[in-house]
C-alpha positions in Angstrom: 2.2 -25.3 16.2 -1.0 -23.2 16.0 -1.0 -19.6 16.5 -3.4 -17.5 18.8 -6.3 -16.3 16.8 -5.8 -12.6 16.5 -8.7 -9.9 17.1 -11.0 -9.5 14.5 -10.0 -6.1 13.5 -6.1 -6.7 13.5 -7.1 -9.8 11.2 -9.2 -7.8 8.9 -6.3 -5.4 9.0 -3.8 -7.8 8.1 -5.9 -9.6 5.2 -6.5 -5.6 3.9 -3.1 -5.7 3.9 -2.2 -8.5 1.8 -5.2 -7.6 -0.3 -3.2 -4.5 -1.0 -0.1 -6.0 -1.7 -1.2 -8.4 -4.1 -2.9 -5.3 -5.7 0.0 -2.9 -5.6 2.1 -5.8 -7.8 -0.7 -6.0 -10.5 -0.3 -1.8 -10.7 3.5 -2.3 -11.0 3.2 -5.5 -13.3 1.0 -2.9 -15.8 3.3 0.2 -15.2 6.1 -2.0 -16.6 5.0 -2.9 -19.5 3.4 0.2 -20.2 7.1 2.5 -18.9 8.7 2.7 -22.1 5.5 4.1 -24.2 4.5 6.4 -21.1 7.7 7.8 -20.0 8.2 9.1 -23.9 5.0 9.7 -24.1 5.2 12.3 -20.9 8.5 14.4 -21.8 11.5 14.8 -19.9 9.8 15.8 -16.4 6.8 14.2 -16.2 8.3 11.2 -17.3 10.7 11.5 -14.4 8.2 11.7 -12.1 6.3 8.7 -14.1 10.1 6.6 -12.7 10.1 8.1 -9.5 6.5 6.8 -8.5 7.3 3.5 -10.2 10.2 3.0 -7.4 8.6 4.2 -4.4 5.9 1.8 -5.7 8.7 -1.2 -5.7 9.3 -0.7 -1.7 5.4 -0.2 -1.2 4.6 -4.4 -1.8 7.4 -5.0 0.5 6.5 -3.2 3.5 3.4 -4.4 3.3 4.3 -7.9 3.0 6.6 -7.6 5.8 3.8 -5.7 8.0 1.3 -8.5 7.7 4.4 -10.9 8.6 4.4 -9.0 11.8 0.6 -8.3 12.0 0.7 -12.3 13.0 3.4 -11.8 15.8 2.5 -9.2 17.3 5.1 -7.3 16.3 4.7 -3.2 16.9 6.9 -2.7 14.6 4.5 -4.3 12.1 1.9 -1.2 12.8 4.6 1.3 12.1 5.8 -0.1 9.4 2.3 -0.3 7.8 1.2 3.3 9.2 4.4 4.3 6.8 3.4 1.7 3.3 -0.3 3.5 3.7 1.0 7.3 4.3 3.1 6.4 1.0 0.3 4.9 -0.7 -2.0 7.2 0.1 0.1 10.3 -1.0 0.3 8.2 -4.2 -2.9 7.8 -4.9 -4.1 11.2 -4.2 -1.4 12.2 -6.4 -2.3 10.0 -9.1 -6.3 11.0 -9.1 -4.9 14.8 -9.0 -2.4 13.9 -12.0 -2.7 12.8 -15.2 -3.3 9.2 -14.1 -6.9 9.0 -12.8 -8.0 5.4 -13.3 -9.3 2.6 -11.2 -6.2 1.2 -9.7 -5.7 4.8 -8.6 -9.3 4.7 -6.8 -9.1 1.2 -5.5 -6.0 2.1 -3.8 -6.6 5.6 -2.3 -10.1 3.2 -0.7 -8.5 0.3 0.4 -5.4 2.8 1.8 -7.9 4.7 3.7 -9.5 1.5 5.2 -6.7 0.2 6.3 -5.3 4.4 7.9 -8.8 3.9 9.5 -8.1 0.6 11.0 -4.6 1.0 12.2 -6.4 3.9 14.3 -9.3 1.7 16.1 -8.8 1.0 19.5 -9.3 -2.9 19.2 -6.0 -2.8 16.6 -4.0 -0.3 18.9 -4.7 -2.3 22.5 -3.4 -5.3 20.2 0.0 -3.5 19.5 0.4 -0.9 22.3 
């Protein structure tokens, strides 16, 4: 059973998608094993905020998994669901560059987050869902 091929936007969305997926679970992979040094590191309150970030982070791969999943079907609630994983990863990122955690992954993020924000917003991807 072959699928419809989808628009070339809402493809290049979806693949931006996984891309950041994929990315967002090599951030997390290096966050782990760096959590026990950093969060002692930091203090009390930063390093609370270091765990907080780390489990919004956990939900971000998810939803974008899931909103790639439903990029496929057509789904609208696959554009909702990604409008909310890039919001969070966005707000993330900025956060990050403005914190003490400027580094590539937080750059390479806040780009690919504002590619996809950009995307989700073109009329080729919104005729496609709406």
């Amino acid at each position: 059973m072959n699928q419809p091929d989808l628009p070339r936007r809402v493809e290049q969305t979806r693949a931006l998608l996984l891309l950041q997926m994929y990315l967002t679970l090599l951030v997390l992979l290096f966050m782990t094993l760096l959590m026990q040094f950093l969060t002692r590191a930091m203090g009390l309150s930063r390093g609370d905020r270091f765990v907080t970030v780390y489990v919004i982070l956990l939900c971000v791969p998810f939803l974008l998994g899931l909103s790639a999943w439903m990029f496929r079907r057509g789904m609208i609630l696959g554009w909702i669901l990604a409008f909310v994983a890039e919001v969070v990863s966005f707000a993330i990122a900025v956060g990050s560059i403005l914190g003490p955690f400027t580094g590539i992954a937080a750059i390479i993020l806040l780009v690919v987050s504002s590619c996809i924000l950009v995307n989700l917003f073109r009329p080729e991807v919104r005729r496609y869902f709406f």
